[in-house]
C-alpha positions as CSV (number, residue, x, y, z in Angstrom):
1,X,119.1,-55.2,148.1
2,X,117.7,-52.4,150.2
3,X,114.2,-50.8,149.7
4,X,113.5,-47.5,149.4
5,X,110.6,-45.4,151.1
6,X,107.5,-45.8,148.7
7,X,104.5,-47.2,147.8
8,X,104.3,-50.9,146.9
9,X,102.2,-54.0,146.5
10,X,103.3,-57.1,148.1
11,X,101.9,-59.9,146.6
12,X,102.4,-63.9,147.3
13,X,102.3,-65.7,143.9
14,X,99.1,-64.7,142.1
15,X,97.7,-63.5,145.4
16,X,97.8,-59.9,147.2
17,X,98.5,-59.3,150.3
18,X,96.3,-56.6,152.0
19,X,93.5,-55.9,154.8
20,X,90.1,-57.2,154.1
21,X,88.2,-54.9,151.9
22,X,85.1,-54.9,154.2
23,X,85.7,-54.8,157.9
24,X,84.2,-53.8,160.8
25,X,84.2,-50.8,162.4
26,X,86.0,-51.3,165.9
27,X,89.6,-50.4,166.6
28,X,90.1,-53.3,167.3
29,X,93.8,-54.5,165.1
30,X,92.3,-56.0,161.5
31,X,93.8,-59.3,159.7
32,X,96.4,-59.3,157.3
33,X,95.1,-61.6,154.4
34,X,95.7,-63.2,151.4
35,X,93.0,-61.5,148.3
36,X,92.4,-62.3,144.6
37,X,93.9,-60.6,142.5
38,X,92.9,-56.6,141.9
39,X,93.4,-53.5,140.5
40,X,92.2,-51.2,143.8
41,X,94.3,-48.7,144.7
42,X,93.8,-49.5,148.6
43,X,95.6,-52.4,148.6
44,X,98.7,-50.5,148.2
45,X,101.7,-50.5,151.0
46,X,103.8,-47.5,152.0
47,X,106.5,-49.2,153.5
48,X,109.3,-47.0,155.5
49,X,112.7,-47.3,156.2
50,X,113.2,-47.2,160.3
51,X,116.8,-47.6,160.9
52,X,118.1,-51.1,159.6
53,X,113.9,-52.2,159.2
54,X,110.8,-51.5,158.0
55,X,107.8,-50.2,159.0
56,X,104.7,-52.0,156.8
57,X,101.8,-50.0,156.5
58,X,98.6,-51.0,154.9
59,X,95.5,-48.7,154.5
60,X,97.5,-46.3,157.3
61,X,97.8,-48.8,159.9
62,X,101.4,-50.3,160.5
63,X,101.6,-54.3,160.9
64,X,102.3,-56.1,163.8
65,X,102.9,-60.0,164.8
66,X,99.8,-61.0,167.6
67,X,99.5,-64.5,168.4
68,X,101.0,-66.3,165.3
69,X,99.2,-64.2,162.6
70,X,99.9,-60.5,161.2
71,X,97.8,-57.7,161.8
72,X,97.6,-53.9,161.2
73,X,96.9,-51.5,164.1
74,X,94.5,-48.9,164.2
75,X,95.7,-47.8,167.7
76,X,98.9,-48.3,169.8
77,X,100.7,-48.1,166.8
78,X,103.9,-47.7,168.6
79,X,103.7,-51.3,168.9
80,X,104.2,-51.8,165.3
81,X,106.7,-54.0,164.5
82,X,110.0,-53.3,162.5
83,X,110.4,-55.5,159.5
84,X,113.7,-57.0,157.9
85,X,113.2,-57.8,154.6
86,X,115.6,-60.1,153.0
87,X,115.4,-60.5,149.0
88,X,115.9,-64.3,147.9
89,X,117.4,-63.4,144.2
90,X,117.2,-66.9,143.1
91,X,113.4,-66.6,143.2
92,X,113.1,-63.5,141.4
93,X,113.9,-59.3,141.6
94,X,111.5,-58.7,143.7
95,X,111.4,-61.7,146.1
96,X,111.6,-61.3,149.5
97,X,111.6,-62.8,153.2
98,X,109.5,-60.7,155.5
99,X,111.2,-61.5,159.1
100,X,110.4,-60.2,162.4
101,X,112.8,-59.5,165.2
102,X,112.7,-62.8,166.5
103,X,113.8,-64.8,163.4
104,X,109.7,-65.8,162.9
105,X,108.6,-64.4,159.3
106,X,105.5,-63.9,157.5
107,X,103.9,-67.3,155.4
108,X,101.0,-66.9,153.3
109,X,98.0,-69.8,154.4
110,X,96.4,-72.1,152.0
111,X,93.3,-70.5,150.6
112,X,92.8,-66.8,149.8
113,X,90.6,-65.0,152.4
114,X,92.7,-66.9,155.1
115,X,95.2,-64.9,157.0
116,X,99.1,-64.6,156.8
117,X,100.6,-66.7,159.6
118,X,104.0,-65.6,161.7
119,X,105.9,-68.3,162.1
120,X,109.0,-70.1,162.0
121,X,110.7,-70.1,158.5
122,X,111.4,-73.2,156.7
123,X,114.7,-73.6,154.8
124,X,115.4,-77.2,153.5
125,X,119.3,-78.3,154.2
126,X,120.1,-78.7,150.5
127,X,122.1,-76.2,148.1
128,X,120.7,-74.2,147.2
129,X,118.3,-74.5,150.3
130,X,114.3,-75.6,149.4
131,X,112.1,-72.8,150.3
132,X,108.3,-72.9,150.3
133,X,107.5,-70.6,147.9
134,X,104.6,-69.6,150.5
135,X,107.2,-67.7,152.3
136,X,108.5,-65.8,149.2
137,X,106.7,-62.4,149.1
138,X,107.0,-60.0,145.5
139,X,107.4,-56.5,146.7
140,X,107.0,-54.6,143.9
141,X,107.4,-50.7,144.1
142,X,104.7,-48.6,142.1
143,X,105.4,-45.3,140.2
Protein backbone atom coordinates (compact mmCIF):
# COMPACT_ATOMS: atom_id res chain seq x y z
CA UNK A 1 0.00 0.00 0.00
CA UNK A 2 1.31 3.26 -1.33
CA UNK A 3 0.93 6.65 0.52
CA UNK A 4 -0.36 9.51 -0.72
CA UNK A 5 1.11 13.30 -0.35
CA UNK A 6 -0.54 14.65 3.03
CA UNK A 7 -0.40 15.37 6.37
CA UNK A 8 -0.02 12.63 8.94
CA UNK A 9 1.06 11.66 12.40
CA UNK A 10 3.31 8.73 12.82
CA UNK A 11 3.05 7.35 15.97
CA UNK A 12 4.93 4.10 17.70
CA UNK A 13 2.35 2.42 19.97
CA UNK A 14 0.91 4.94 22.40
CA UNK A 15 3.79 7.23 21.61
CA UNK A 16 4.31 10.14 18.87
CA UNK A 17 6.92 10.54 16.93
CA UNK A 18 8.00 14.20 16.40
CA UNK A 19 10.89 16.99 17.14
CA UNK A 20 11.24 18.09 20.66
CA UNK A 21 8.72 20.66 21.50
CA UNK A 22 11.43 23.06 23.04
CA UNK A 23 14.72 23.28 21.21
CA UNK A 24 17.39 25.39 20.83
CA UNK A 25 17.85 27.87 18.59
CA UNK A 26 21.02 26.85 16.33
CA UNK A 27 20.69 25.29 12.86
CA UNK A 28 22.19 22.87 14.01
CA UNK A 29 19.94 19.23 12.65
CA UNK A 30 17.36 18.57 15.83
CA UNK A 31 16.46 14.95 17.22
CA UNK A 32 13.81 12.92 16.13
CA UNK A 33 12.05 11.62 19.44
CA UNK A 34 9.69 9.58 20.83
CA UNK A 35 6.72 12.18 23.01
CA UNK A 36 3.63 11.40 25.15
CA UNK A 37 0.87 11.45 23.72
CA UNK A 38 -0.82 15.00 22.39
CA UNK A 39 -3.23 16.76 20.69
CA UNK A 40 -0.68 19.82 19.13
CA UNK A 41 -1.05 20.38 15.81
CA UNK A 42 2.92 20.68 15.32
CA UNK A 43 3.58 17.32 15.67
CA UNK A 44 2.03 16.71 12.42
CA UNK A 45 4.17 15.20 9.21
CA UNK A 46 3.80 16.20 5.65
CA UNK A 47 5.27 13.42 4.10
CA UNK A 48 5.93 13.49 0.07
CA UNK A 49 6.07 11.26 -2.54
CA UNK A 50 9.73 11.55 -4.37
CA UNK A 51 9.87 8.99 -7.02
CA UNK A 52 9.56 5.30 -5.51
CA UNK A 53 10.28 7.16 -1.64
CA UNK A 54 9.41 9.54 0.63
CA UNK A 55 10.50 12.58 1.80
CA UNK A 56 9.51 12.92 5.87
CA UNK A 57 9.07 16.29 7.03
CA UNK A 58 8.48 17.36 10.50
CA UNK A 59 7.91 21.07 11.64
CA UNK A 60 9.40 21.95 7.73
CA UNK A 61 12.53 20.22 8.11
CA UNK A 62 12.99 16.90 6.11
CA UNK A 63 14.66 13.83 8.15
CA UNK A 64 17.82 12.43 7.70
CA UNK A 65 19.93 9.24 9.20
CA UNK A 66 23.34 10.88 11.04
CA UNK A 67 25.28 8.59 13.01
CA UNK A 68 22.74 5.85 14.05
CA UNK A 69 19.83 8.21 15.10
CA UNK A 70 17.20 10.28 12.92
CA UNK A 71 17.22 13.80 12.63
CA UNK A 72 15.49 16.69 10.78
CA UNK A 73 17.52 19.40 8.91
CA UNK A 74 17.15 22.91 9.18
CA UNK A 75 19.82 23.45 6.49
CA UNK A 76 21.43 21.24 3.68
CA UNK A 77 18.27 19.83 3.28
CA UNK A 78 19.23 18.32 0.02
CA UNK A 79 20.73 15.84 2.10
CA UNK A 80 17.48 14.57 3.30
CA UNK A 81 16.98 11.24 3.00
CA UNK A 82 14.38 9.34 0.78
CA UNK A 83 12.21 7.05 2.79
CA UNK A 84 10.64 3.49 1.69
CA UNK A 85 7.87 2.76 3.66
CA UNK A 86 6.71 -0.70 3.75
CA UNK A 87 3.13 -1.47 5.47
CA UNK A 88 3.30 -4.75 7.68
CA UNK A 89 -0.66 -5.60 7.34
CA UNK A 90 -0.49 -8.21 9.86
CA UNK A 91 0.16 -5.58 12.51
CA UNK A 92 -2.53 -3.30 11.47
CA UNK A 93 -3.79 -0.67 8.42
CA UNK A 94 -1.67 1.65 9.14
CA UNK A 95 1.53 -0.16 10.18
CA UNK A 96 4.56 0.46 8.55
CA UNK A 97 8.53 -0.14 8.19
CA UNK A 98 10.31 3.11 7.87
CA UNK A 99 13.64 1.94 5.73
CA UNK A 100 16.44 3.84 4.51
CA UNK A 101 18.38 3.26 1.37
CA UNK A 102 20.64 0.99 2.91
CA UNK A 103 18.28 -1.62 4.32
CA UNK A 104 18.79 0.19 8.11
CA UNK A 105 15.22 1.46 9.27
CA UNK A 106 13.86 3.56 11.96
CA UNK A 107 13.34 1.83 15.79
CA UNK A 108 11.78 3.60 18.42
CA UNK A 109 14.23 3.58 21.95
CA UNK A 110 13.00 2.55 25.31
CA UNK A 111 11.67 5.53 27.14
CA UNK A 112 9.82 8.52 25.67
CA UNK A 113 12.05 11.61 25.38
CA UNK A 114 14.83 9.28 23.96
CA UNK A 115 15.56 9.46 20.34
CA UNK A 116 14.61 7.11 17.32
CA UNK A 117 17.56 4.91 16.48
CA UNK A 118 18.59 3.83 12.63
CA UNK A 119 19.57 0.65 12.61
CA UNK A 120 19.49 -2.74 11.40
CA UNK A 121 15.97 -4.27 11.37
CA UNK A 122 15.18 -7.27 13.23
CA UNK A 123 12.94 -10.03 11.61
CA UNK A 124 12.73 -13.32 13.61
CA UNK A 125 13.10 -16.59 11.09
CA UNK A 126 9.66 -17.89 12.01
CA UNK A 127 6.30 -17.67 9.88
CA UNK A 128 5.04 -15.41 10.07
CA UNK A 129 8.44 -13.67 11.03
CA UNK A 130 8.64 -11.99 14.86
CA UNK A 131 8.93 -8.35 14.61
CA UNK A 132 9.61 -5.99 17.52
CA UNK A 133 6.77 -4.07 17.59
CA UNK A 134 9.40 -1.07 18.26
CA UNK A 135 9.99 -1.15 14.64
CA UNK A 136 6.26 -0.93 13.57
CA UNK A 137 5.41 2.75 13.06
CA UNK A 138 1.24 3.84 12.62
CA UNK A 139 1.10 6.36 9.91
CA UNK A 140 -1.98 7.65 10.08
CA UNK A 141 -3.18 10.38 7.41
CA UNK A 142 -5.24 13.37 8.87
CA UNK A 143 -8.18 15.10 7.10
Amino acid sequence: MSLETGRYLIHNGNNIVSRNLAEDRSLKPKRIVLLEPTDKIELTWIIEKSGDGYILNNRGAPTAPIEDNVFALLVHQEGAAKWTIEAVPRHGKNAYFIKGSDGKGWVAPDKVGEQIIYRTLIVGPSEPPAIPLNQIFQIIQLE
